[in-house]
N, C-alpha and C positions, 0 to 999 in steps of 0.2 A: 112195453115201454113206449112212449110215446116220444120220445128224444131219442136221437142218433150218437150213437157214440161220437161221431165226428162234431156233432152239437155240443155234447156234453167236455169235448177236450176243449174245442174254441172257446167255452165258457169257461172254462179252469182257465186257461189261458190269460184270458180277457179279466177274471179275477184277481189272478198273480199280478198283470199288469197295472194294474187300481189300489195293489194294498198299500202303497204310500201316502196314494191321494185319499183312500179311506182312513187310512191311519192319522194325515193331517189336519182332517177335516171332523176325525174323532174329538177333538178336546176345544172344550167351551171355547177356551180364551186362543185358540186358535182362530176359532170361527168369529170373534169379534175384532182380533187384528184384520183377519180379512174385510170383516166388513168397513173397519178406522180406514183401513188404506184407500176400499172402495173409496166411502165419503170424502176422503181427501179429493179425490179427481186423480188429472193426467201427473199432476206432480210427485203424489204417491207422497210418504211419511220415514220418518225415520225413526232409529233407534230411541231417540231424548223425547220425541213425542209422544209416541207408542207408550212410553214408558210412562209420562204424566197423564195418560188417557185413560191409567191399569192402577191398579194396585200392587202389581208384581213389580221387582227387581230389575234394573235395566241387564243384568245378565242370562235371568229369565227371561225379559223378551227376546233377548238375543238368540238364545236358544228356541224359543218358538220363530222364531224369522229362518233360523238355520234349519228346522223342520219342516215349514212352508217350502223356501228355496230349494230344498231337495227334493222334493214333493214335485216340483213346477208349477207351484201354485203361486207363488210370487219370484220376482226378477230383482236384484240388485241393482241400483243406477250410480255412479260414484258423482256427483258434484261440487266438486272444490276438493274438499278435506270430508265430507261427508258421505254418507250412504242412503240413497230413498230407495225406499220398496214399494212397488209396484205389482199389483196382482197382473200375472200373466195367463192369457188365454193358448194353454200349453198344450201337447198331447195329452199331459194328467187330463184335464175338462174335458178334450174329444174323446179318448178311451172310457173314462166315465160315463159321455155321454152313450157311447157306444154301447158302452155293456150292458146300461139302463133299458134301451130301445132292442138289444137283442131279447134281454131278459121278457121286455114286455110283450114281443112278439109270440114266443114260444108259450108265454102263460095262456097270451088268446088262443094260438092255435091249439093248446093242450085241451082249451074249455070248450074249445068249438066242436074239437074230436071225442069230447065226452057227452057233448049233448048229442051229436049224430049218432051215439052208441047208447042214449037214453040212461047216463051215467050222474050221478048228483055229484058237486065236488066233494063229495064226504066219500066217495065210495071210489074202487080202486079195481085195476082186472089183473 
């Protein structure tokens, strides 16, 4: 094997940690309230906007915003009587990013250690 057991539990780890933010970022109309919020700016959007931007239900987006915010992919802001969301730069994004960059490490070093062993990626020892 070319992974360390100790590599392979940090990566379950680093897994378990991400599956909200994977799980959030699984559904279309999630990924385009993220994006409605991006384009809005620093002010972020609310519930009544999101809602004429979609074709879903404002109790559907509601639930997609409750999905997000669990996630840590976006932040509540109260103003006045209202609510803007704001996409947040959370640990969900760092830990993502994280597990991204370990993943991508271990595939190099896995392919580096197969060419020094004169191995094709199709074949296995």
């Amino acid at each position: 094997m070319y992974i360390s057991q100790d590599e392979l539990n940090e990566l379950h780890k680093m897994f378990h940690e991400c599956g909200p933010f994977f799980i959030a970022l699984g559904e279309e109309i999630r990924q385009k309230i993220i994006l409605d919020i991006l384009d809005a700016g620093v002010d972020g959007l609310n519930v009544m906007t999101l809602t004429s931007m979609s074709h879903l239900s404002r109790p559907a987006i509601s639930h997609h915003l409750k999905v997000l915010k669990d996630s840590g992919l976006v932040i509540a802001e109260k103003k006045g009587t209202q609510i803007f969301y704001k996409v947040s730069v959370s640990d969900s994004f760092l830990n993502g990013i994280n597990l991204f960059q370990s993943t991508l490490g271990i595939i190099q070093r896995v392919g580096e250690l197969k060419k020094k062993a004169g191995m094709t990626d199709g074949e296995s020892k």
